[in-house]
Each structure stands twice: as structure tokens, then as C-alpha cells.
N, C-alpha and C positions, 0 to 999 in steps of 0.2 A: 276825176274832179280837178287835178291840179294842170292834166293839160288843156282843160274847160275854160281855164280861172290865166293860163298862160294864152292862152287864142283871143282873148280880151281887149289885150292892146299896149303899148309900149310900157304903161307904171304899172300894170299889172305884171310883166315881165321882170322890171326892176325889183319890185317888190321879193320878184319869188330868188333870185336869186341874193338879194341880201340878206331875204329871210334864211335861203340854203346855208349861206358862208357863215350868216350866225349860229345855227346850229351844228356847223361844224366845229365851229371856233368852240361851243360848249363842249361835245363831247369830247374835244382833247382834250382842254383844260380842265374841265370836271370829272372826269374820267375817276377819281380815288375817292371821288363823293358817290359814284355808281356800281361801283366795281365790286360793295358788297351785295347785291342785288344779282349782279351775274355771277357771285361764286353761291349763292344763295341756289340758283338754277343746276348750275355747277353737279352742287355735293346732293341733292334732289331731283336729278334730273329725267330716273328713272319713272318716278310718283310723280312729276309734276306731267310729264309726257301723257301717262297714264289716265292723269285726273282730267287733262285737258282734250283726250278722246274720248273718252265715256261721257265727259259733261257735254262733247260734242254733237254724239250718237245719242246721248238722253235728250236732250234739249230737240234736236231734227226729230226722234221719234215722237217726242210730246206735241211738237207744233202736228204734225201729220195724223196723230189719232185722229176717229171718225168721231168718236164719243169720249162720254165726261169717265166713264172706267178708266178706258186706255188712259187717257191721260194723270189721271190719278195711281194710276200703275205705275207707270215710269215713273213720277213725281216720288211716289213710294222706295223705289228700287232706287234712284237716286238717291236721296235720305239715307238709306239705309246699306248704300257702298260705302260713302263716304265718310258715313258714321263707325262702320266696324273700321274703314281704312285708318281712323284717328287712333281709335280704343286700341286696336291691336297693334298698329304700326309708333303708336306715341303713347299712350295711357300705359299699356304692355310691354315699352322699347323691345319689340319686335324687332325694330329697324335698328336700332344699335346695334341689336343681339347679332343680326346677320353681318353689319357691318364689322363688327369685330371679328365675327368667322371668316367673313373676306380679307382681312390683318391676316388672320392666322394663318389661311391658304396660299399667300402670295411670302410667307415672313420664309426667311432661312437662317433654320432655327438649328443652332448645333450643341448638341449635349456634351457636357464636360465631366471627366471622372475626376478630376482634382482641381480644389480649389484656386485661386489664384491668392499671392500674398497684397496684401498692403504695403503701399510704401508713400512717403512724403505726407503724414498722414495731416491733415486738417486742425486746427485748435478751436476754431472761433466756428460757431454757426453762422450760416446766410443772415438770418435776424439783427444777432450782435454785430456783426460787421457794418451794417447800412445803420444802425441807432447811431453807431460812435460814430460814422462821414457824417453822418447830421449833424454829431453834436461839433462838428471840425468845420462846417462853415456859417455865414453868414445868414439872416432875414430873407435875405434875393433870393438864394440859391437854394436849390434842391438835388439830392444824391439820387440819380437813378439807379435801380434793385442792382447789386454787384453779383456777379459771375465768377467763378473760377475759370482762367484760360489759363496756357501754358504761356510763357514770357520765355526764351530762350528755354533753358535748362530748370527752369524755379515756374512751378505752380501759384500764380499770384490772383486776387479780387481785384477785380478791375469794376471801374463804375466811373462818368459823367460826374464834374459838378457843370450844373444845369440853369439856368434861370426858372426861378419857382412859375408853377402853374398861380398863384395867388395874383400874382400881381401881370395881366395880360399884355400891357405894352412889352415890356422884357422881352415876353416869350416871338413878341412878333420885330424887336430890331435888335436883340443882343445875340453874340453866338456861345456857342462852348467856349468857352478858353481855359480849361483845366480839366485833368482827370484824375482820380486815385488807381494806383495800382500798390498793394499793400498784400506782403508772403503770407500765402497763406499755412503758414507749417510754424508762422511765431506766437506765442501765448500773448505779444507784443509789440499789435497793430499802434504801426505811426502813419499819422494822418497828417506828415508834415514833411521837409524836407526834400530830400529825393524821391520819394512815395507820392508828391504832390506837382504831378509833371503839367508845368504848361504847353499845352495844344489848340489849334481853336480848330473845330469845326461849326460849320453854316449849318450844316443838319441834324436834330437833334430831336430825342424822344418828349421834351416838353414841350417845343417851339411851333408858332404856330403856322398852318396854311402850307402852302408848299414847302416852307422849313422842315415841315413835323417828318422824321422818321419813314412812319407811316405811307405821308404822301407821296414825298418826294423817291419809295420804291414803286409804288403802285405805278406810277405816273412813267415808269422805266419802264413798265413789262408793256410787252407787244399786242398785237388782238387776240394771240391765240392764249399768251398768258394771263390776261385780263381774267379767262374763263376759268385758269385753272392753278393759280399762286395768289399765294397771300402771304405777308409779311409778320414774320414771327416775333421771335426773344431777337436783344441788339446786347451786341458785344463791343470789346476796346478791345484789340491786340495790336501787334506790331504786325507786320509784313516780312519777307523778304529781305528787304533793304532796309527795315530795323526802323521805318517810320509806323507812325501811331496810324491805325484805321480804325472806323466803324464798321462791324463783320454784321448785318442781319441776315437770320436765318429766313429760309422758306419755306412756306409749307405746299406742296403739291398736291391736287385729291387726284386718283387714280380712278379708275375701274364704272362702268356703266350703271349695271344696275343695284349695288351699295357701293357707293364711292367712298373711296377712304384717303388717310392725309396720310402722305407720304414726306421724307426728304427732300427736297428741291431743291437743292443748291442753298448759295450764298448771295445777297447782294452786297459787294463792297464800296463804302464808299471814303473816299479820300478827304485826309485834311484839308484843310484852306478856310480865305477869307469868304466872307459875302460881298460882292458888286451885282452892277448891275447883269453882266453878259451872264453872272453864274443866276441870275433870277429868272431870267429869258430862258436860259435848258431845263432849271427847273419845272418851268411853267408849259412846254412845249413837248420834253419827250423825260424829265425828271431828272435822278442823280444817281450815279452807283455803275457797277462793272458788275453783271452779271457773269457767276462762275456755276456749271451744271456741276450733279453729283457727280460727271463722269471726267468732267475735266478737274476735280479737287486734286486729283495725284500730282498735276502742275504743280501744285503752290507749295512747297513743302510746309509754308508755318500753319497750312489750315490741314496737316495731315497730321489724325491725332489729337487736332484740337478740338474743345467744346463748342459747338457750331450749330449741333442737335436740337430740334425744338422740344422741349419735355411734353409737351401736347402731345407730339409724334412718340414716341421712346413710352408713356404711358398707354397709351391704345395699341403698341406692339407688347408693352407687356405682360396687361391684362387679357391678353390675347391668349398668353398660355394654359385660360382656362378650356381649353378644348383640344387638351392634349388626352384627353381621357374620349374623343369621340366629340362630333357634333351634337348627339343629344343629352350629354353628360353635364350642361349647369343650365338644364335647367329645372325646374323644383323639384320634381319626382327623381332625379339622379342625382347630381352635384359631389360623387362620389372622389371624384381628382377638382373638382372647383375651387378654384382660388382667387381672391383680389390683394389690392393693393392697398394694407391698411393706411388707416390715415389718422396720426392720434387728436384726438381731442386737445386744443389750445399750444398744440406745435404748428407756429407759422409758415414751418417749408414742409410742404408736404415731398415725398418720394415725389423724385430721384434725385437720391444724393450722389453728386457726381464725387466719384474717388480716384484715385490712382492705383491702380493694380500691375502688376508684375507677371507677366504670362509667360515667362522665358521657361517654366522649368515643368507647363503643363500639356507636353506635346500638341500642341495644338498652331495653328498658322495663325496668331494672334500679337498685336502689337500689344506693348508695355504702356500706359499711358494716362487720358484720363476716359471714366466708361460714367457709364448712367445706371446705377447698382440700383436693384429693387430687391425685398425683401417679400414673396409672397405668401398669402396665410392663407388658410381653412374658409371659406365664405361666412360659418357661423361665427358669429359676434362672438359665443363663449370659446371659441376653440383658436388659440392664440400662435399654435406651433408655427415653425420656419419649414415649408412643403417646400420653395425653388429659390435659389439667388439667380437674379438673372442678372448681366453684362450686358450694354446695350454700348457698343462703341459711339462715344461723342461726338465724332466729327461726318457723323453720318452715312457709314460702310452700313453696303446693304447684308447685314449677319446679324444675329442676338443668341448669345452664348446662357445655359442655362446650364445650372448645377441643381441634377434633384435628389435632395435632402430625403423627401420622403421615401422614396423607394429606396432607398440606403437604410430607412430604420434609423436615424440619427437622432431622432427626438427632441430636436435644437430646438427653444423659445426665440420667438418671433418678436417683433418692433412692438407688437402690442403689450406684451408682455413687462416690458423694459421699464418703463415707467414705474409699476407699482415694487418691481424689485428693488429699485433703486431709493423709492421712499419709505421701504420697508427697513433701508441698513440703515439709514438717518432719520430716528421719527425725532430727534430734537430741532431739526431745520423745520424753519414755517414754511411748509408747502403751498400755502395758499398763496405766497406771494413769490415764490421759488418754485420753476418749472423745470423738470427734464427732459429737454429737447434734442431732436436732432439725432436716433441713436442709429450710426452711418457703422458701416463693419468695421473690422480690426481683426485682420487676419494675420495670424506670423505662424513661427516653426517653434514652439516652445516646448524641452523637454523632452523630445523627440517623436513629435507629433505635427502636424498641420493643425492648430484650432484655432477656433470662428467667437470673436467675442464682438460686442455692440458697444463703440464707443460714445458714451454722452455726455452734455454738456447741462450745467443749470445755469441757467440763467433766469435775472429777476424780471419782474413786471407792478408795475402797479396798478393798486387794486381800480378798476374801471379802466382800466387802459391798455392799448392793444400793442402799445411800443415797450421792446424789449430794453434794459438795460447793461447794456453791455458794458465786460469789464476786461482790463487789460492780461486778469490772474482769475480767471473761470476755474471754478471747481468741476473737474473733470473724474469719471468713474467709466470703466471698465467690466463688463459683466461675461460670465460668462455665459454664452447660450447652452452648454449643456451642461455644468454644473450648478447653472442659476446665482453662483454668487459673484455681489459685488466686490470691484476691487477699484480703491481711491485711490487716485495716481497722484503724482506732482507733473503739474503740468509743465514746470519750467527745466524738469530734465527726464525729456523724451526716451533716452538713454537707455533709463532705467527701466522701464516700463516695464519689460519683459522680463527683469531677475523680481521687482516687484510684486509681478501675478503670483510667480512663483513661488516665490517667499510665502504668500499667504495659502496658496494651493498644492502646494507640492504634494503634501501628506494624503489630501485627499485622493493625486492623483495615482500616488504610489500603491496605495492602498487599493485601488480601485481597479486598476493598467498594471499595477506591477511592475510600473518600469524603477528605473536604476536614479540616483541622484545626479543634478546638472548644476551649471553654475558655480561647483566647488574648486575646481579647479582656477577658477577666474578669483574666488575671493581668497584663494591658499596662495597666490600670488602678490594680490592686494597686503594680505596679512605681510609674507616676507618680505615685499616691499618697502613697506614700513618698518618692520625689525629691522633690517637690513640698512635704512638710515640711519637707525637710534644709534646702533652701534657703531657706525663708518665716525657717527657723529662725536661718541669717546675715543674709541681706538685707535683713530686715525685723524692727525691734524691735518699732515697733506691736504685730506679730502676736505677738509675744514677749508685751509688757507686755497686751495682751487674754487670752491665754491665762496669764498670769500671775494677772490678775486674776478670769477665772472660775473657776479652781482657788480661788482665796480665796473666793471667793463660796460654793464648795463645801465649803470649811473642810479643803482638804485639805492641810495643814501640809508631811509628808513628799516628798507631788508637788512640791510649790513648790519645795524645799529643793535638791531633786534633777534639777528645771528650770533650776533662776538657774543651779549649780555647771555643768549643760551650755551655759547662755546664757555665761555667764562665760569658760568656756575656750575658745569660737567668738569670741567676741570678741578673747580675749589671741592668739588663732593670725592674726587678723586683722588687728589690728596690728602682730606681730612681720613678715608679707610685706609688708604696707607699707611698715616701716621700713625693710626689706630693698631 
């Protein structure tokens, strides 16, 4: 037809080629407007192939029947493929069910016999964090959701201020020019300061059109990635060279006939201004430096770091439900069957990324941050902790489990957590006070490895989905195998562990038989203090030494407030004498 319509005559020639060059010109440019269409094909590619030969063969055999039977046969038989292929393949999630089993086939999955520790542990939940950068900027601006990445050596929430999606010009001619990074290990997030680094970037997750995040990676990947990446969670870290990036994750689907998402790399994209030349690469081949899984060992700041799509890290760890066997979840078995609870009115659902400490659990595993899941019994009633599983953050293709249950541990699970915790305080109004978040807490205490659920409460108001976060969160400690809670002080981490203690020891001795700890640390503490009281009668020396390094330190008040106690040690010391 179109070399018909080209033999025509000289405008008809014109025509087709400025019609060609337009339609090229769309599919470069629109390319991030189409491109969920081809991962659509993509992650279906096996059922769409399928439906599109049989409807082929149905349709040629219908036209070619001799009679109204045949035809109504095949009409039949059509109907009635297509129809059980929904029920059973979507109505049944069939096709999940397999695509998960294809996770689980392809996953390297390595069992661990000892825990790992906790360290750098978390104060604030994801919730609280993003309420308070809201309540730290302007009308304009909006906080994109914060992430924990690793900042040199310090664990910090990183997040965008953004121009709000409210108001549409912004988003299509201002850029970033600010972001929080705020520790995540203080009871006492500043949203001000140092914490409030000026950076601008051109690209960003509110902005519009080639701006957006979104686009301007799609619009980077090549033909073959078109079919087979998609742009995930967006990060702030540093680099290398200690400058500010945008890290988006990628999601890759793998495999034929159930495809599944995989890791894919990173797209990075660099700071700077918006001009014109940088709107021209936008629009023609997009923005960002493509780094594969395989090249991440390059980079060192993205080794180790949180990079993971939790999309991906969730469908590998729900996957552990077929550790018992392919036909083991489903209804008639479900004997090892587990998911991924999810509580009722906790806004972050699993996986709460931690920091874990692997140095001392034989195993070839980094220290760092992981994607911790806690998974339970598939029945609603049955709340136990059956696996923790470790899902490295920055995307190593391994997933480290620890199984609880075949140990016989009988540890209470995340679902659990909640009503323990409202059970120690029934004088707080829970209707308007939620406990969220309960992420592990694992240490050495008493001479033991144990597993407790640290959580957070935090308020909400009544009809309202925003959290209000507070800079002195009441924090609690549970224990997953002896169910009780323990209220901490959030503002000296320190103690945490003679704390537990202090309230549990008895039970534990009683229970374990083991020997008393911690005494020796407070029979120190004790003569510590004796041991002042008296330096502080019996020896001036130590009086006019410690008198005189206060001066040395210029600190007027201590002095003042030392003599008046050296003075009245003395007059009480001489009044028994004279006595």
C-alpha cells in the first residue's frame, strides 16, 4: 500500500517521508509515554504470545468451517479458553503463584545458624520523619518519601525538598535546590542547619515532562532496555567524590514464561543546572549514567548501600513460601507457608531496612544496611516469627535467612507486637496513639544472642492519615520470646541493654539458670562515686587540683559551686572534732 501511494508522484513522496521523520521524531521523544505498554508485553509475554495464536487458529478455523456447528464450536472453545485462562490465571493468581515460584527457583538463598547483631539502631520511623520535613518547609515545597542511605560512616534519611505537585508551573520551570539529610540514630531530627544542604538538581520526582524522574530515565534506556527496565524508588547520596547524586533504582523482569523483576542496576543522575543544551539530551536520549548489577563493585559508595527496590526484596521474600516444596502453599498444604505480615494502620509496611553486624556469623557477608523481613504462619490467627530473612540493600544477588521455626524458638512475630504493647499501657488513648514500625533489635545480653521488636508510638489524628511526629517518641522494647514489654529512654541508647535487664533478669535466671551481669559495671559505678565523696574530705590536694583544672577551663560557676561544697565538708569536719 505505501509503495502504491509512493509510485503516485512527487507530493505523494514528500508526504511519506515527512510523515516517516514525524513519526520518528514521536517515538524518540515519546518513548516514557509508551514504554509502559512494552514492559506490559514484557512481564506477559508468555500469555500474550499464547492468546495471540489461538485467537489466530480460532478465528482461521471459524472463518473456514463449512457449517453453522463448526462455527459455533470454535466460537465455543474460544469463550471458554479465555475464560478459564482469566479465572485461573487472575481470579486464582495462578500466575503469581508460578511467578513467585520462578523468584524462588532462580533466588540464592543461604541459611544462617546465628543471628546477626543490630547496630546504629534507628529512632524515628519512615512516617515521623517525612511529617516533621513537611512540617520544615514552605506552601511550594513538598518532601519527597525519605530513605535511609549510608552518608560516609553515619546512617542518615535522606529526602528532596521539591516544588509541590499543587501548584503545576513550579513543577515545570523550578528545580531542586535543597535536600535533608538528617542521622538517622538521633531521637533528635533537625530539619535545619547543616541537615539542610543546598544542591539543585534539574531532575526530580515532582517535576514535570522530561524533568520528572521517571522520564528523563526511561528516555536513557536503549531499545533492548525499553523492553525490559523500569524505574523504581529515587535516592540522594553522595558519590565518590563526596558530591550530592540522585541514585534511582531499576527494576529488571527476567525469564520467559513467568517473568519476574529483578535488580537492575542503578540509574545516576548528577547535579546541575537546567539550560537549554541540558533540555535538548533530555528530550533526545534523557539523563543519568547507567551502572549494571555487575558493574556496582566499581563504585564503592553504592557497595552496601540502600539502592534495592523493596518491590524486588518483597517478591524475593515472600518467595520463601516454597521452601517446604512447590505444592506446599497451597490450600490443602501450607504446612511451611508463610507471608509478609502487614499491620493494620502502620504506614511503612516490611521492609524495614536495618543495619546488621555479620562479622561474627561465619558467613561471607557484609556488615551494613539489609532489607529485614519478619515472616509469619499464612493464618490470620497464628502470629509466630517462622524466618527473619536479610535481603542485602544494594542489590547482591544472595538472601540470607534464619529459620526460627525449625529451631523450636517460639518467638512472637510483628503481628503480635502491637497488642503487647497496648496491653503494658492501657492508660494511653490508643485510638489516637499507634504502635508502629516494630523493626528488630538484636544484641548479646546476659549471655545470650536475643531477638526483641523495637517500636515506636506515634500520634495521628482522628480522620487523618499523617503521622505526628515528635522529636522524644516513646519508645518500647519487647521481647519476642518472653512477650514482655520494656520502656526505654530514648535519649540514652546506652542504657538500653542494662535496662532490659534490669526488668528481666529474674525471669531470665529463673528460666536459663544463668549467673548475674551487669554487676560488676554498677559495683564500679558505686565506688566511683564513694571514692569521690571521700577524695572529696580527705584530701584537699585533690580538692585544690580539681579546683584548679576547672579554672584552667574557665569555668567560673563549677568553681563557685565546688569551694561552697569543699567548705561545708570542711565546717562539718571540724564541728566532730571539736565535738
Amino acid at each position: 500500500m505505501i509503495k502504491n501511494y509512493w509510485n503516485k508522484g512527487k507530493k505523494q513522496k514528500v508526504i511519506t517521508v515527512i510523515g516517516t521523520l514525524i513519526l520518528l521524531i514521536v517515538l524518540v521523544v515519546f518513548r516514557d509515554d509508551y514504554q509502559p505498554a512494552l514492559l506490559f508485553v514484557r512481564k506477559y509475554i508468555f500469555i500474550v504470545l499464547l492468546s495471540i495464536v489461538v485467537l489466530f487458529l480460532g478465528l482461521r478455523k471459524f472463518k473456514n468451517a463449512n457449517n453453522t456447528i463448526g462455527k459455533l464450536v470454535m466460537l465455543a472453545f474460544l469463550i471458554v479458553f479465555f475464560s478459564t485462562l482469566y479465572i485461573v490465571g487472575w481470579q486464582l493468581k495462578m500466575y503469581e503463584y508460578m511467578k513467585s515460584y520462578t523468584v524462588y527457583s532462580n533466588l540464592n538463598r543461604i541459611e544462617i545458624n546465628q543471628l546477626p547483631v543490630t547496630q546504629n539502631e534507628r529512632i524515628q520511623p519512615m512516617r515521623n520523619i517525612y511529617s516533621m520535613a513537611n512540617e520544615s518547609v514552605d506552601q511550594t515545597k513538598d518532601v519527597s518519601l525519605p530513605h535511609i542511605v549510608r552518608i560516609g560512616k553515619n546512617n542518615k534519611w535522606t529526602m528532596a525538598i521539591q516544588p509541590t505537585e499543587k501548584y503545576k508551573w513550579q513543577g515545570i520551570t523550578d528545580n531542586i535546590e535543597e535536600i535533608f539529610a538528617v542521622s538517622s540514630t538521633t531521637p533528635f531530627p533537625r530539619f535545619s542547619g547543616e541537615n539542610r544542604i543546598p544542591v539543585t538538581f534539574s531532575i526530580g520526582e515532582s517535576l514535570k515532562f522530561s524533568r520528572n524522574t521517571y522520564n528523563a530515565v526511561v528516555q536513557r534506556f536503549n531499545v533492548f532496555q525499553l523492553f525490559s527496565l523500569e524505574p523504581s524508588d529515587t535516592y540522594y547520596m553522595k558519590n565518590d567524590e563526596g558530591k550530592w547524586v540522585e541514585v534511582v533504582s531499576l527494576i529488571k523482569w527476567k525469564g520467559f514464561f513467568f517473568p519476574y523483576p529483578t535488580f537492575g542496576g542503578v540509574m545516576v543522575i548528577d547535579s546541575g543546572e537546567h539550560n537549554f543544551n541540558d533540555y535538548i539530551e533530555r528530550i533526545l536520549i534523557g539523563k543519568g549514567t547507567f551502572i549494571s548489577p555487575n558493574e556496582i563493585k566499581n563504585y564503592p559508595y553504592l557497595i552496601g548501600q540502600n539502592t534495592l527496590a523493596e518491590h524486588v526484596s518483597r517478591l524475593q521474600a515472600e518467595s520463601l513460601k516454597f521452601l517446604g516444596g512447590f505444592s506446599d502453599p497451597l490450600p490443602w498444604n501450607m504446612e511451611t507457608a508463610v507471608k509478609i505480615p502487614d499491620l493494620e494502620g502502620d504506614k511503612n509496611k516490611q521492609p524495614f531496612v536495618t543495619d546488621f553486624n555479620f562479622s561474627d556469623t561465619k558467613i561471607n557477608a557484609y556488615s551494613g544496611l539489609y532489607h529485614w523481613f519478619g515472616l509469619e504462619p499464612v493464618a490470620n490467627q497464628r502470629t509466630s516469627l517462622m524466618y527473619s530473612v536479610f535481603i542485602p540493600a544494594d542489590g547482591s544477588n544472595v538472601l540470607y535467612y534464619y529459620n526460627h521455626a525449625s529451631k523450636k524458638q517460639g518467638y512472637a512475630g510483628v503481628s503480635a507486637m502491637p497488642l503487647k504493647v497496648i496491653e503494658s499501657r492501657k492508660e494511653i488513648d490508643w485510638s489516637v496513639n499507634k504502635p508502629v514500625e516494630f523493626r528488630p533489635y538484636i544484641k548479646d545480653i546476659a549471655g545470650r544472642r536475643r531477638m526483641f521488636f523495637l517500636g515506636t508510638i506515634s500520634s495521628v489524628r482522628q480522620g487523618s492519615n499523617t503521622y505526628d511526629g515528635s522529636a522524644t517518641p516513646d519508645l518500647a522494647l519487647i521481647d519476642s520470646e518472653y512477650r514482655d514489654v520494656v520502656w526505654i529512654d530514648v535519649k540514652h541508647p546506652s542504657e538500653w541493654d542494662e535496662t532490659v535487664y534490669n526488668q528481666l533478669n529474674e525471669a531470665w535466671r529463673s528460666s536459663e539458670g544463668i549467673g548475674e551481669f551487669f554487676v560488676d559495671q554498677r559495683q564500679k559505678t558505686n565506688k566511683m562515686k564513694v571514692d569521690i565523696t571521700k577524695d572529696s574530705i580527705e584530701s584537699p590536694t585533690t580538692n585544690e587540683a580539681l579546683i584548679k583544672l576547672l579554672e584552667t577551663r574557665k569555668n567560673t560557676l563549677e568553681i563557685k559551686k565546688l569551694q561552697r561544697q569543699i567548705d561545708s565538708l570542711k565546717a562539718i569536719s571540724n564541728a566532730s572534732k571539736t565535738e
